[in-house]
RODO-2510 file (C-alpha; in nm, 4 decimals, decimal comma):
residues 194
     n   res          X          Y          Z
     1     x    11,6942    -6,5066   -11,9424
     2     x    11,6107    -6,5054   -12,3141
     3     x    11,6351    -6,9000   -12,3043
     4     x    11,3959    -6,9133   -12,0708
     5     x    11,1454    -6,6576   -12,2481
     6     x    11,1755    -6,8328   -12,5753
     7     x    11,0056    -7,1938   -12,5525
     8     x    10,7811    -7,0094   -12,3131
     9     x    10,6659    -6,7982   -12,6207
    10     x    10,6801    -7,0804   -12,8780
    11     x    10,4383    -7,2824   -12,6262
    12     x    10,1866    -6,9877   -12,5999
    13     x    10,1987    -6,9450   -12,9608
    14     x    10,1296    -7,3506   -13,0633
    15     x     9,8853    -7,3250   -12,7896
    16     x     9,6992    -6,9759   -12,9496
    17     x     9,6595    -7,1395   -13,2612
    18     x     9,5757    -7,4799   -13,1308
    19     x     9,2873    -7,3615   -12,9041
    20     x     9,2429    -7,0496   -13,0442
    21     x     9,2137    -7,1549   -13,4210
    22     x     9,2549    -7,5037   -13,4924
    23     x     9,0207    -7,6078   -13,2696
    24     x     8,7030    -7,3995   -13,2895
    25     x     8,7486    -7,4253   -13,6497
    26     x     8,7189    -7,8079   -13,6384
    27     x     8,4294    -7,7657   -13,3706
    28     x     8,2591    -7,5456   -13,6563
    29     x     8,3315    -7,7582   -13,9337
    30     x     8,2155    -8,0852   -13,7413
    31     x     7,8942    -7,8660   -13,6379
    32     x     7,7998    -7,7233   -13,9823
    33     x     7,8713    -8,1098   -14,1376
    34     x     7,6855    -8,3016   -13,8500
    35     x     7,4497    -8,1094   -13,7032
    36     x     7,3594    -7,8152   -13,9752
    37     x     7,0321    -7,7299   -13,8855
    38     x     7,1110    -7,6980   -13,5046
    39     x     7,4529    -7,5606   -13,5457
    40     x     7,2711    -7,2039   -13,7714
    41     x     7,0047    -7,2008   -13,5113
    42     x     6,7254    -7,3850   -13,6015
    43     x     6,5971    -7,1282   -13,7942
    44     x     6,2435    -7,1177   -13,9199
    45     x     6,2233    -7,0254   -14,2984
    46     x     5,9417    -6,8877   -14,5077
    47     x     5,9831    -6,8216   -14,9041
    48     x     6,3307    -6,7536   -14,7942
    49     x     6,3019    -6,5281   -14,4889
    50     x     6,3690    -6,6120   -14,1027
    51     x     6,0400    -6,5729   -13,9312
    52     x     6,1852    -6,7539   -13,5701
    53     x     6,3329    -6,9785   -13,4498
    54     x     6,1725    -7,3441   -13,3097
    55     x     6,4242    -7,3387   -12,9898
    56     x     6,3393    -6,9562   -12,9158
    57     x     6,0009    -6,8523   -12,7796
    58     x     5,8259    -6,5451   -12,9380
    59     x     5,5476    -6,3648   -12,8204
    60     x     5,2276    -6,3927   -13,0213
    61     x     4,8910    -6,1961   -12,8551
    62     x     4,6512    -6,2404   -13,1168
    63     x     4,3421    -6,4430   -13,0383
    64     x     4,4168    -6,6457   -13,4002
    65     x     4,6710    -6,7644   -13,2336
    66     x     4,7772    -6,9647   -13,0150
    67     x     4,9842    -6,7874   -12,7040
    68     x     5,3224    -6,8718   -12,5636
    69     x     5,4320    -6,9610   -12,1905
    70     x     5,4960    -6,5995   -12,0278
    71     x     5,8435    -6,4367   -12,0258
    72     x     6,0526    -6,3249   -11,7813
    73     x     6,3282    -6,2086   -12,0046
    74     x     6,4477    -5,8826   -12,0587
    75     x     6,2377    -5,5712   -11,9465
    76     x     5,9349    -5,6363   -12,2249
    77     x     5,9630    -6,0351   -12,2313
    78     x     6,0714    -6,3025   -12,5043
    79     x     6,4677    -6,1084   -12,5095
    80     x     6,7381    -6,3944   -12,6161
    81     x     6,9988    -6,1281   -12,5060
    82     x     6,8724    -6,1410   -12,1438
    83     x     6,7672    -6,4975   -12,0920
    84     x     6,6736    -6,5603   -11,7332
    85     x     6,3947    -6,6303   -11,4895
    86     x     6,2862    -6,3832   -11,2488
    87     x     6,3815    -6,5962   -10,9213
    88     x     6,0958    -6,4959   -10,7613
    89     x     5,9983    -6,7381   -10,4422
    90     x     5,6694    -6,9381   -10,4729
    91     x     5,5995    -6,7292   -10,1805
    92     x     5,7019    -6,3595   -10,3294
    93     x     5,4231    -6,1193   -10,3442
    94     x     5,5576    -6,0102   -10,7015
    95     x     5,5377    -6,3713   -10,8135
    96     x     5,1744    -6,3830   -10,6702
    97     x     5,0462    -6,0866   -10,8056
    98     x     5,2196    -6,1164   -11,1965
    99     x     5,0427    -6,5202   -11,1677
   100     x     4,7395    -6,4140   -11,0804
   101     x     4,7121    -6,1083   -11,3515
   102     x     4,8198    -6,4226   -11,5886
   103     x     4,5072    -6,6492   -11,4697
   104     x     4,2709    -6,3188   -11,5478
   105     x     4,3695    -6,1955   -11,8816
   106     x     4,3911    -6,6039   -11,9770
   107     x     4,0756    -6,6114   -11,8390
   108     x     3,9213    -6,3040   -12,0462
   109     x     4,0927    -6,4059   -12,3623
   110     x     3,9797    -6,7988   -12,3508
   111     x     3,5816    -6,7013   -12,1788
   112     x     3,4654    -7,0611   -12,3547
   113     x     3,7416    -7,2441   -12,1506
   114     x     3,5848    -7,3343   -11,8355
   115     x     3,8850    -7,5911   -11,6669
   116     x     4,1786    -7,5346   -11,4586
   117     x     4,4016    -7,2984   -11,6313
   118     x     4,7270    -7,4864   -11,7023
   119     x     5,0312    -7,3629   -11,5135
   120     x     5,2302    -7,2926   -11,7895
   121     x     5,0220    -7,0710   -11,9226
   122     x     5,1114    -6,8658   -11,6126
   123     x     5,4491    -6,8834   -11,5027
   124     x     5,7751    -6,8447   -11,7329
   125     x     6,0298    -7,0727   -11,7753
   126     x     6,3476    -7,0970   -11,6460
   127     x     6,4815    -6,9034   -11,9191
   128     x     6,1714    -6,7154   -12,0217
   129     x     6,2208    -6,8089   -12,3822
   130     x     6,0798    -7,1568   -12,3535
   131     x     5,9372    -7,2147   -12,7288
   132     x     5,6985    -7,5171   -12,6605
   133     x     5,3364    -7,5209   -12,4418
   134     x     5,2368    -7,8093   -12,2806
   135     x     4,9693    -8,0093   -12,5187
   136     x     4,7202    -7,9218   -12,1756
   137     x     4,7565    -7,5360   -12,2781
   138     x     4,7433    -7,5739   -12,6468
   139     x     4,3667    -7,7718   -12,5289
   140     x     4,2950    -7,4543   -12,3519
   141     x     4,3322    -7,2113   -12,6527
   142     x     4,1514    -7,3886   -12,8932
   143     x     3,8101    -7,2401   -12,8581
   144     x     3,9576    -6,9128   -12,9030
   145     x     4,1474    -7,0085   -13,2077
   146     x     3,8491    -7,1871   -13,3605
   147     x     3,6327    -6,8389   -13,3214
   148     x     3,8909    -6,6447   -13,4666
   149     x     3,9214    -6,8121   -13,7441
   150     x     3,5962    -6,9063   -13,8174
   151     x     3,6833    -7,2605   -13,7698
   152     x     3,5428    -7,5865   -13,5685
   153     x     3,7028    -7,6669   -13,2354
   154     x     3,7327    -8,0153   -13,3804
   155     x     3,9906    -7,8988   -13,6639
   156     x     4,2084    -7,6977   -13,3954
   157     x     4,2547    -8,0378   -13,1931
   158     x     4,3153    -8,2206   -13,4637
   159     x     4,5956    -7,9706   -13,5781
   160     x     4,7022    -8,0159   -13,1655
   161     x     4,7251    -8,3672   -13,2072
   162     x     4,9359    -8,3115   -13,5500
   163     x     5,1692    -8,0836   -13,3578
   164     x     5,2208    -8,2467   -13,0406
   165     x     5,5547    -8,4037   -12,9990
   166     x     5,6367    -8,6795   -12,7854
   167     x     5,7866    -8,7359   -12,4657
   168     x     6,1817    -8,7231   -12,5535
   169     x     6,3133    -9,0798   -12,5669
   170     x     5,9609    -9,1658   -12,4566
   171     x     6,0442    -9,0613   -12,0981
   172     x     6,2022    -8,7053   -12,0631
   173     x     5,9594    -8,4141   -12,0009
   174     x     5,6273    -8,3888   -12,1028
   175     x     5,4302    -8,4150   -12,4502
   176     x     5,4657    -8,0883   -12,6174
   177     x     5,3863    -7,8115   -12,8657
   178     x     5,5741    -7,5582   -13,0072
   179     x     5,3928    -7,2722   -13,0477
   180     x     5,5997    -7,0789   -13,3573
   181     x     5,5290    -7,4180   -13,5632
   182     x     5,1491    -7,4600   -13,4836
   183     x     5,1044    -7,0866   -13,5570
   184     x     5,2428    -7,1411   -13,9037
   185     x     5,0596    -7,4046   -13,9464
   186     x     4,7768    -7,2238   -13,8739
   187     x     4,8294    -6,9820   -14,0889
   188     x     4,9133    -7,2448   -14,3987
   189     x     4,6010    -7,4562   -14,3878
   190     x     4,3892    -7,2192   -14,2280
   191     x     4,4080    -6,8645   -14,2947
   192     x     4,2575    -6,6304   -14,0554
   193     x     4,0116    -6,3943   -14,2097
   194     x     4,0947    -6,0483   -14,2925
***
């Protein structure tokens, strides 16, 4: 019997240290080498200090800046431990109701901004912690950020135009912005008064 137990346990021990060690520690060391940026989260640094994260959504509700897609995740919104969608039906009364309460404060916030509000302005994303707003909703914000900063709607676009990224590979998805990196460019060339 003990012949039989001992490759057995010599195979689960290579294997432990082959896929348990030898390989995420090559994964890791390819990552950090490669990809560093990516691989520590894409983190968003200012005089030294994390302030986001360009692949994370955050919540901003100021009217000097610019606002994010809703959230459905977690209880309060914007939670990267609960990443989700709510998987509510186009046709679920809770869906309707939560869109529609969107569409009015949107509509309150942004009262210069007489066009169609864009949809993702009101509905989350699949995971409710997309980072980016379509260049559409950015368009839709400006007045509001001009005002608030005591700036032409002019400069705001042109900061839009500065911020929106591409179509990826020139075909996949839809030009974009991401909101954390417009906001802090906001806030570098044009500070909102005090």
């Amino acid at each position: 019997m003990w012949r039989q137990f001992a490759p057995a346990f010599r195979m689960m021990l290579f294997f432990t240290v082959l896929v348990g060690l030898v390989y995420p520690g090559l994964v890791t060391a390819l990552s950090q080498a490669l990809f560093h940026n990516q691989a520590n989260g894409t983190l968003v640094e200012i005089r030294g200090r994390a302030v986001g994260s360009s692949l994370i959504g955050q919540n901003f509700t100021q009217p000097e800046y610019f606002h994010p897609r809703p959230s459905a995740a977690g209880s309060d919104g914007y939670d990267a431990s609960a990443s989700g969608a709510s998987n509510y039906g186009s046709t679920n009364q809770k869906l309707i109701d939560r869109v529609k309460a969107s569409v009015d404060q949107f509509r309150k916030e942004n009262p210069d901004y007489q066009g169609p509000v864009p949809a993702d302005l009101v509905t989350a994303s699949g995971s409710g912690l997309d980072p980016d707003i379509s260049a559409a909703s950015a368009e839709a914000q400006a007045a509001r950020v001009a005002k608030a900063r005591g700036l032409t709607v002019d400069k705001v676009r042109q900061l839009i135009a500065r911020h929106t990224k591409a179509r990826t590979l020139g075909f996949l998805g839809e030009p974009r912005v991401n909101v954390l990196e417009i906001n802090l460019a906001l806030d570098r060339h044009f500070p909102a008064p005090r």
